[in-house]
C-alpha positions as CSV (number, residue, x, y, z in Angstrom):
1,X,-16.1,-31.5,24.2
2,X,-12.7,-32.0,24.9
3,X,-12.0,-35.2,23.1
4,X,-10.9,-34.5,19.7
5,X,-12.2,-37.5,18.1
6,X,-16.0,-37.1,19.3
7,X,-14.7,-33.0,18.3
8,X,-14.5,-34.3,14.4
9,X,-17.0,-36.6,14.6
10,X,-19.7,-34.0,15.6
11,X,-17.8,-31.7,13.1
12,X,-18.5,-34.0,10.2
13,X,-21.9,-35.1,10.6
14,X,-23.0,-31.1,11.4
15,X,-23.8,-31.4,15.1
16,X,-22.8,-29.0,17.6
17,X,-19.5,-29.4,18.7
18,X,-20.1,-27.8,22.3
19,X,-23.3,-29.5,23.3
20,X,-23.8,-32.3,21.0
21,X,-27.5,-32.0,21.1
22,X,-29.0,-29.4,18.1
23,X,-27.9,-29.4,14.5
24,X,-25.1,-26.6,13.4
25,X,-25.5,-23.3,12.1
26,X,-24.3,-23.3,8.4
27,X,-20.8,-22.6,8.1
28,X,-20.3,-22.8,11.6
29,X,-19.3,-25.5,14.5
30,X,-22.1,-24.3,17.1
31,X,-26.0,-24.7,17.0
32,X,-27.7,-21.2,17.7
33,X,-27.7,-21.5,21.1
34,X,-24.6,-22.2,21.9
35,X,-23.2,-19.3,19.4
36,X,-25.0,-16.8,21.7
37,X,-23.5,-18.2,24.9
38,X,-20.5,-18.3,23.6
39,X,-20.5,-14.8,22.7
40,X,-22.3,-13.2,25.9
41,X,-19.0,-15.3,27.7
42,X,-17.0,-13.6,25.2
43,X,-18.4,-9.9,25.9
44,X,-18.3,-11.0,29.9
45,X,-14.6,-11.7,29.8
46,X,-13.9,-8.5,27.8
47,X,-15.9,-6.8,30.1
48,X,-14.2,-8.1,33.3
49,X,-10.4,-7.7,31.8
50,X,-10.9,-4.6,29.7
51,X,-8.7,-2.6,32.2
52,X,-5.9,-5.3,32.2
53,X,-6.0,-5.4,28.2
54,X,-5.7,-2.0,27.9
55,X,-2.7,-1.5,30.0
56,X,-0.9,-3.9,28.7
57,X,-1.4,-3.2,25.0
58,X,-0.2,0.7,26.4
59,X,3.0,-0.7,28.0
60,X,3.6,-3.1,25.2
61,X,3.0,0.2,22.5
62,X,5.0,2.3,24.8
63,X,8.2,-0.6,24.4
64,X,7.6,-0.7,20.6
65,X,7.7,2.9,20.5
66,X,11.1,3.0,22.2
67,X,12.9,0.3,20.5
68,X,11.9,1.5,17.2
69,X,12.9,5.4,18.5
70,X,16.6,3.7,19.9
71,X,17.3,1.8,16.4
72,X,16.7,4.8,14.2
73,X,13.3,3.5,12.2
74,X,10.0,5.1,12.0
75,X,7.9,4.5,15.2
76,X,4.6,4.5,12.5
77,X,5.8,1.8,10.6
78,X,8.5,0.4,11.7
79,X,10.5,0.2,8.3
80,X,12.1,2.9,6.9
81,X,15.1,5.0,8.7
82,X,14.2,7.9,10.0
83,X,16.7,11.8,9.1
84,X,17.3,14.4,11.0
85,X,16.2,13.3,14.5
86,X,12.4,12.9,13.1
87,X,10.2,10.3,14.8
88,X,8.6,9.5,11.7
89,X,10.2,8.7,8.0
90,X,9.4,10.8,5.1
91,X,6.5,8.7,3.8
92,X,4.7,8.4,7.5
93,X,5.4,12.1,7.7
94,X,3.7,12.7,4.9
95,X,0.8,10.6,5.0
96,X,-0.4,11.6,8.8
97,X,0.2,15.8,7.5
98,X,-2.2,15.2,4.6
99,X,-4.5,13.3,7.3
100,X,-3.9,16.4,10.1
101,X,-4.7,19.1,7.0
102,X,-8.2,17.1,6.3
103,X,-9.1,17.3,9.7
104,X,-8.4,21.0,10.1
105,X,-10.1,21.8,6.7
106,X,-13.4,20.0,7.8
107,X,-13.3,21.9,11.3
108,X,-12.6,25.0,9.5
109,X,-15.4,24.2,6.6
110,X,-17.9,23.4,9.6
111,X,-17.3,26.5,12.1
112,X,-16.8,29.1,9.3
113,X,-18.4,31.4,6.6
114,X,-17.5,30.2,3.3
115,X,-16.2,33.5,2.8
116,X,-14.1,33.7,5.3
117,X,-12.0,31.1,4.4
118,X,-8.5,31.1,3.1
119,X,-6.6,27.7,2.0
């Protein structure tokens, strides 16, 4: 429905907005049947363009990355200035080492003896 006015009136008395025919789901603007159109359309388009999205969300990460590296910030966050040449600021820095030595613990809990281990 492209008219806005037939849009709210369909809106307001709980009728599907898309094919004015069935009663709404709760909550929602679509009847059942139309929700699950709408979404296999959804999953086809992401299906079709998932290439094209993901190069440009690495291009436009790529540009972010640079601009924040050229100012001086932290290319984490984006906030904070960064010392001594770093890529990241202290609090980034210290955030994705704590992450890094959890990950290397598990590995190291789940290949090894218990014994074996020093920390």
């Amino acid at each position: 429905m492209c008219d806005t006015k037939n849009y709210e009136f369909y809106k307001s008395h709980h009728i599907c907005v898309r094919c004015g025919q069935e009663i709404a789901e709760k909550n929602h603007t679509l009847c059942l049947v139309c929700m699950i159109k709408s979404r296999e359309e959804a999953r086809a388009y992401h299906k079709k363009h998932k290439e094209e999205k993901r190069e440009q969300n690495r291009i436009r990460s790529r540009n972010r990355y640079h601009k924040l590296r050229n100012l001086g910030l932290c290319t984490s966050c984006g906030k904070r200035q960064v010392k001594n040449n770093k890529v990241l600021c202290e609090h980034c820095r210290i955030k994705a080492n704590y992450k890094q030595r959890q990950k290397y613990l598990l590995n190291v809990y789940a290949t090894r003896n218990i014994c074996e281990i020093r920390v």
